[in-house]
VMD Tcl script that draws the C-alpha trace (Angstrom):
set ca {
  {-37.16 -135.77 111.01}
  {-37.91 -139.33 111.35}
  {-41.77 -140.51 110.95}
  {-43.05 -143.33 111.91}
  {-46.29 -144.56 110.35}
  {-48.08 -147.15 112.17}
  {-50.46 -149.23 110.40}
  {-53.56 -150.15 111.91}
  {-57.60 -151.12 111.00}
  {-60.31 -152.76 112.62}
  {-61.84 -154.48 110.16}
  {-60.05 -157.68 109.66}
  {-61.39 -160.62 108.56}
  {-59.60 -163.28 110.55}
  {-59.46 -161.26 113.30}
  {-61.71 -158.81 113.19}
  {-61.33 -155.99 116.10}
  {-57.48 -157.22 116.44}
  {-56.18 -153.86 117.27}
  {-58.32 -153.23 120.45}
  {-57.70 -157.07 121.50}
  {-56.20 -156.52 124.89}
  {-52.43 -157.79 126.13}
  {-51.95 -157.51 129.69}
  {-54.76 -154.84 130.31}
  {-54.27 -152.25 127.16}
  {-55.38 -152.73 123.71}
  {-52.50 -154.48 121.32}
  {-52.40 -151.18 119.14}
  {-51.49 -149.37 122.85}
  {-48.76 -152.09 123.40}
  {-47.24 -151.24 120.02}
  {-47.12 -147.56 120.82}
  {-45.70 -148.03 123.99}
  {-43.10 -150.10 122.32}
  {-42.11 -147.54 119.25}
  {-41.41 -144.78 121.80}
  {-38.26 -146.80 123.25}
  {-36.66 -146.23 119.61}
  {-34.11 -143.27 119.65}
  {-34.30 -142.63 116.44}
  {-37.73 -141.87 115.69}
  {-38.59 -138.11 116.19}
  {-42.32 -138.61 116.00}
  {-45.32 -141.68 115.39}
  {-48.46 -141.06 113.61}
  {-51.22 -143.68 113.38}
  {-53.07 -144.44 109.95}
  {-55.90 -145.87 109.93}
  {-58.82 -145.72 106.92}
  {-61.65 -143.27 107.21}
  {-64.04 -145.82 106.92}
  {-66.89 -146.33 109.82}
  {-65.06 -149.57 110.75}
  {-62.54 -147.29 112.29}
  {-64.02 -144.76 113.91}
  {-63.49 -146.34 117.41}
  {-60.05 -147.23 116.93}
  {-59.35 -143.55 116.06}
  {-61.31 -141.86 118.31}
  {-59.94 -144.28 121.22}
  {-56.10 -143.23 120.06}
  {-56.77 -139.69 119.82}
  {-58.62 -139.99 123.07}
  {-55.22 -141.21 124.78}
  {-53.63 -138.02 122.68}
  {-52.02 -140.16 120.05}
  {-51.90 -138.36 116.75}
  {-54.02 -139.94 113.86}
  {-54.28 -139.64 110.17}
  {-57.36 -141.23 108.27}
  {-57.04 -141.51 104.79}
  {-58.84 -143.94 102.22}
  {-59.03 -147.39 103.01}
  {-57.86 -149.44 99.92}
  {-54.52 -147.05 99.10}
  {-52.48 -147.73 101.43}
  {-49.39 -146.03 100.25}
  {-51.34 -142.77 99.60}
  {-52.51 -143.12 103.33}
  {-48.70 -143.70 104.17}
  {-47.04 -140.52 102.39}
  {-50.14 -137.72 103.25}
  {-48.83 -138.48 106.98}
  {-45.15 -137.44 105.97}
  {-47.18 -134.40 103.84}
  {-48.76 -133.43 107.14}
  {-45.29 -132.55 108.73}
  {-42.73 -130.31 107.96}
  {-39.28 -131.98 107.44}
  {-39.80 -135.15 107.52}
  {-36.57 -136.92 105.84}
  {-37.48 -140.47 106.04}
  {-40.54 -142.57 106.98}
  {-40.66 -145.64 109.26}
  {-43.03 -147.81 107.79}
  {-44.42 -150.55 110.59}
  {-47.92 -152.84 110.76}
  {-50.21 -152.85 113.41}
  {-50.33 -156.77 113.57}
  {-46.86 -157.02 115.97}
  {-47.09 -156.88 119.11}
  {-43.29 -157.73 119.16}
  {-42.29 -154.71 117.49}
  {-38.41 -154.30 118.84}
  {-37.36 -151.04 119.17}
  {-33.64 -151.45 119.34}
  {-34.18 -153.53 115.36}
  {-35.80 -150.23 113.85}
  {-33.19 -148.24 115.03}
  {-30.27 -150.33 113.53}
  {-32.87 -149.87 110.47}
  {-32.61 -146.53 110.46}
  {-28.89 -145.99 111.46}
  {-28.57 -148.76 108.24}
  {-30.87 -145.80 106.16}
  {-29.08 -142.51 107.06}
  {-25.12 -144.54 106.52}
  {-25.78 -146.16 103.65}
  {-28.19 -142.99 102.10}
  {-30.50 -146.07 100.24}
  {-33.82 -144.83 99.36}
  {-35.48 -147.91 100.50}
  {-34.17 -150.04 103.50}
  {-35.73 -153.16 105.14}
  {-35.25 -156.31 107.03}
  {-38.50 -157.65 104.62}
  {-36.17 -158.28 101.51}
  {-33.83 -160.47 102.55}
  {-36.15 -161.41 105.74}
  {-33.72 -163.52 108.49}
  {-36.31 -161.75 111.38}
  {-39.23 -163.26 112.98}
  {-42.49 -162.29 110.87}
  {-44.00 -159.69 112.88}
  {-40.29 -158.03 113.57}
  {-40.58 -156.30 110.01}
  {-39.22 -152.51 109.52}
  {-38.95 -150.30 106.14}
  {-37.33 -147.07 106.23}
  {-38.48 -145.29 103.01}
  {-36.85 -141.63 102.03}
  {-40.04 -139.25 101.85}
  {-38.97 -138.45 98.43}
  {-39.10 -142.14 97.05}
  {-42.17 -142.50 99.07}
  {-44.36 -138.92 97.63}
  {-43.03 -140.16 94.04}
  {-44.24 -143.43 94.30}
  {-47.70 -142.62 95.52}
  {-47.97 -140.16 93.05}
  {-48.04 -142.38 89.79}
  {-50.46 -144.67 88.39}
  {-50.23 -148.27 89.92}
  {-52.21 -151.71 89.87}
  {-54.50 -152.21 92.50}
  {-52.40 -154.89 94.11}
  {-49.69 -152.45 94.24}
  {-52.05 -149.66 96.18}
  {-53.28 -152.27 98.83}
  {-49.15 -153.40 99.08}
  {-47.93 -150.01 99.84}
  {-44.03 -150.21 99.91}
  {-44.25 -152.56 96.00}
  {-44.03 -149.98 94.20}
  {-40.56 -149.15 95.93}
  {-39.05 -152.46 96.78}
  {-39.88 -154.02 93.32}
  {-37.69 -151.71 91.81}
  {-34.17 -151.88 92.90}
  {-32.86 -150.50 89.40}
  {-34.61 -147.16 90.09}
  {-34.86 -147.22 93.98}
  {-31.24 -147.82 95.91}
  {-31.92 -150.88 98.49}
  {-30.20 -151.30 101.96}
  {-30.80 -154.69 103.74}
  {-30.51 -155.42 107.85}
  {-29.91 -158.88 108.31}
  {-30.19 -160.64 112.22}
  {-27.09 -162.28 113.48}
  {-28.71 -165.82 112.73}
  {-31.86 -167.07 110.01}
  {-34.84 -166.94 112.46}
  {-37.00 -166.07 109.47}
  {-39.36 -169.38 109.82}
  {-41.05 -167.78 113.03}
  {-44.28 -165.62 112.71}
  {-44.89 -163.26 115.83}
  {-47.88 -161.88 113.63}
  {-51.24 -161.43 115.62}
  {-53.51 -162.88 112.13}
  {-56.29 -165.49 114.29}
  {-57.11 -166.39 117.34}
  {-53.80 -169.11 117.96}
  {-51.65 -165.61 117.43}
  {-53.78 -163.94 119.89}
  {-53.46 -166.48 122.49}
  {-49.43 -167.46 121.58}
  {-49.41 -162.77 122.21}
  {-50.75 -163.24 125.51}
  {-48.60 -166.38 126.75}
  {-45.69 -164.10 125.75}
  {-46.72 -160.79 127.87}
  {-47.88 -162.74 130.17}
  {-44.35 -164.52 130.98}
  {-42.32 -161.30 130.36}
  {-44.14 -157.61 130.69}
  {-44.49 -157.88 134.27}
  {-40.59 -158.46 134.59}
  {-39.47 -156.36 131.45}
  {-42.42 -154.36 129.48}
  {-39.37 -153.53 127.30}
  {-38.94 -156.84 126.13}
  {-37.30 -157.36 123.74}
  {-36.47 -159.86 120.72}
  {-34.07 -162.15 122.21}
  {-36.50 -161.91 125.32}
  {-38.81 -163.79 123.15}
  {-36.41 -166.10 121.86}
  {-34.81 -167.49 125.36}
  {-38.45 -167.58 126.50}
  {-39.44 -169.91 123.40}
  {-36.80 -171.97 124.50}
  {-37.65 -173.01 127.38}
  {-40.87 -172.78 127.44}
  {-42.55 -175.69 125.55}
  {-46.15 -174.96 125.99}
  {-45.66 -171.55 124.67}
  {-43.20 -172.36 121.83}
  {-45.50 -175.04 119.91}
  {-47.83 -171.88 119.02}
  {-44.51 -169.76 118.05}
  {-43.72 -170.56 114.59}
}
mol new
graphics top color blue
foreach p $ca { graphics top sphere $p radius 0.5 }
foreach p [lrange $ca 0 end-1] q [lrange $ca 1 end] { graphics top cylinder $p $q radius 0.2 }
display resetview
């Protein structure tokens, strides 16, 4: 069993409401969702958002659209992370994603996990040794490494970064890396302000209607040729 955990909040403070921002008529956190369910690999997606009031919409509006949810507290984030693998039975590994990319690829998070399961690394990422677009960003945890590392005492820095505790440690926790074919790690596909927002839209705008399964190199040839949509790209 594969889980992917899908970070998402409403109460940011650059962009507050981000999740529910719309991209070509659905809320961003919809787009994402729609997205994940092209990867093979994944047997199941669970949303976590905090309990606090500031989410309340987003969850009901998920769970409304019969998305499953789990609310846990807002500030530990990696306790948040491994209750949703608690909640199911089986779960080997959990696919760790934010709700801040709107470019989430599909086909990269399952060459994550095919990386995971071959190589048998407790901790595997295309964040370590990052060659990807920002906003591209996948970590396949084991559920073991994951439950023992929310389990023990950590810094707060190291609650409100979840996967720390994990990737900090390559003595203790075995490390896999996925690297892209070429260094496009100086672009940021994040949705953080306003500019990302906009630069979000240009993109879905240009492609979704052709393609809504877009996907990375989509982007790319698109930010090649088009000039008044690259110059908000990186």
């Amino acid at each position: 069993m594969i889980l992917a955990v899908l970070q998402a909040r409403m109460g940011s403070t650059r962009l507050p409401g981000k999740s529910m921002a719309t991209l070509r008529g659905e809320p961003m956190i919809i787009r994402q969702l729609e997205r994940l369910r092209g990867a093979r690999c994944l047997s199941k997606i669970i949303v976590a958002t905090s309990a606090d009031t500031v989410d309340d919409a987003l969850a009901g509006f998920l769970v409304s659209r019969g998305y499953t949810v789990h609310r846990g507290a807002g500030a530990d984030i990696l306790a948040r992370i491994a209750r949703c693998a608690d909640t199911i039975s089986s779960v080997s590994h959990v696919v760790r994603l934010k709700g801040d990319a709107p470019f989430v690829d599909p086909g990269v998070i399952d060459e994550a996990i095919r990386l995971a399961l071959a190589s048998g690394a407790d901790y595997t990422s295309n964040r370590v040794q990052r060659t990807y677009p920002a906003g591209l960003e996948v970590e396949v945890i084991k559920a073991g490494a994951l439950q023992a590392a929310a389990a023990e005492e950590r810094d707060p820095m190291a609650r409100i970064s979840p996967t720390a505790a994990i990737r900090n440690q390559p003595g203790r926790w075995s490390q896999a890396h996925l690297t892209a074919p070429r260094d496009w790690s100086r672009l940021d596909w994040r949705v953080k302000t306003a500019a990302d927002l906009a630069f979000a839209r240009s993109v879905y705008d240009a492609l979704h209607p052709v393609d809504p399964g877009f996907r990375m190199n989509d982007v790319l040839d698109l930010i090649g040729s088009r000039q008044d949509i690259a110059r908000f790209a990186a």
